[in-house]
C-alpha positions as CSV (number, residue, x, y, z in Angstrom):
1,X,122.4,91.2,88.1
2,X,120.9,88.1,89.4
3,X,117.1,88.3,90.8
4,X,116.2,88.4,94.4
5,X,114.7,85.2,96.0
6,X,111.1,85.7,96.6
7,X,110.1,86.0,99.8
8,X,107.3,83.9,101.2
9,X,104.6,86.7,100.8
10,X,106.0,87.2,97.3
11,X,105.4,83.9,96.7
12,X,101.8,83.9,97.9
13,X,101.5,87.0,95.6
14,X,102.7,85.0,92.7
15,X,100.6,82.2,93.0
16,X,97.4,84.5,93.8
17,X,98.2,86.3,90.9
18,X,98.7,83.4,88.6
19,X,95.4,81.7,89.9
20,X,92.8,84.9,89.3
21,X,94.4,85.0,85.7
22,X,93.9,81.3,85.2
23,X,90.3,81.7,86.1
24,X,89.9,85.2,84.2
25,X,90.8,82.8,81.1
26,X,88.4,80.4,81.9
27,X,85.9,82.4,82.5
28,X,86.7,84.7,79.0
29,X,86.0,81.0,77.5
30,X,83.1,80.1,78.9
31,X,81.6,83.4,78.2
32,X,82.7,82.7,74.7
33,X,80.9,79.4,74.9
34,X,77.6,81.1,76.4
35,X,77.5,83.8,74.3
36,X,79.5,83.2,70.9
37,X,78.7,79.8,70.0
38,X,75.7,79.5,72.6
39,X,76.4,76.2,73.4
40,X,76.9,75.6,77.2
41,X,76.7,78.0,79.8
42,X,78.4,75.6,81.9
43,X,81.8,77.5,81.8
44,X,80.2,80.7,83.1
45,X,78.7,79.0,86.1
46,X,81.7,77.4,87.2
47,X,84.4,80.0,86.2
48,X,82.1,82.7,87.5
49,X,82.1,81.3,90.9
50,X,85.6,80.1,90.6
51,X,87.1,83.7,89.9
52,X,85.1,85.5,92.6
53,X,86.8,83.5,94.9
54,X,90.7,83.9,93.3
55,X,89.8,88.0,92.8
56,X,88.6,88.1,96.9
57,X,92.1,85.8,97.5
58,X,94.3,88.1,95.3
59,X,92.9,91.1,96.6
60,X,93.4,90.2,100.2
61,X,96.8,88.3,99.5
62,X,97.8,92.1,97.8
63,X,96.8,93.9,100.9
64,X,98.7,91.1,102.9
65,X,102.0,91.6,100.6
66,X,101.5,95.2,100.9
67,X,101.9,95.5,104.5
68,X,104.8,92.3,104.5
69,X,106.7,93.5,102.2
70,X,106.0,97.2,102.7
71,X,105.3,98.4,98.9
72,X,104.8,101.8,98.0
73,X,101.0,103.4,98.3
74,X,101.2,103.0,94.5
75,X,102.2,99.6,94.0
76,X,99.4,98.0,96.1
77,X,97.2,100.7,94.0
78,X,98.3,99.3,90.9
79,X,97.8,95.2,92.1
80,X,94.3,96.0,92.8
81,X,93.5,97.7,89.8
82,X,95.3,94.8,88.0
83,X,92.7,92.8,89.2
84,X,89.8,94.6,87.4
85,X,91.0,94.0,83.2
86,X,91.3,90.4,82.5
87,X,94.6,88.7,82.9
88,X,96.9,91.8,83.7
89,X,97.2,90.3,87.1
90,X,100.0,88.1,85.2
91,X,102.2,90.4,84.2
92,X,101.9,92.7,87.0
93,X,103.3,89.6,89.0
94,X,106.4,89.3,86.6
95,X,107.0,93.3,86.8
96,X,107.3,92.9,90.5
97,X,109.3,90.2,90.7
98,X,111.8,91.6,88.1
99,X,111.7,95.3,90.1
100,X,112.2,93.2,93.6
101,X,108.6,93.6,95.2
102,X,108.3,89.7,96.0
103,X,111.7,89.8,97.7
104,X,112.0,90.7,101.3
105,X,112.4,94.1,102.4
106,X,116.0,95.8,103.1
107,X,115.9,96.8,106.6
């Protein structure tokens, strides 16, 4: 069964998602550079500040998709807590795409 198109909100979702896991990484990295091999702390500062802003945009862009594409209580339960362990926000995206979260509503 082919997949569903994403709908525009879906999309948003995706690339929200895909962002706060790129700067989770980075900032896994640069607290591995701070604190394993203590040599720059230059990683944290910039990755630090850099994921704050992706988890307040995915956490708002969840809430958004929630309403849009009018998910279940307990799949907008689950994209926020996806936000909290690093990089789960990834596959969460994937899951929902392949269950037909991203795709417009029936009506």
């Amino acid at each position: 069964m082919p997949a569903k198109p994403m709908s525009p909100a879906g999309k948003l979702f995706a690339a929200a998602a895909f962002i706060e896991g790129i700067t989770w990484a980075g900032l896994l990295i640069g607290m591995l550079l701070k604190y394993g091999t203590q040599t720059t702390d230059m990683g944290v500062w910039l990755f630090g500040r850099l994921h704050g802003v992706a988890f307040l945009f995915y956490v708002a862009v969840s809430l958004y998709a929630w309403g849009r594409l009018r998910w279940p209580l307990w799949a907008m339960l689950v994209a926020l807590l996806a936000a909290i362990p690093p990089l789960v926000t990834v596959p969460l995206e994937i899951w929902f795409r392949r269950i037909g979260l991203l795709s417009n509503p029936q009506a």
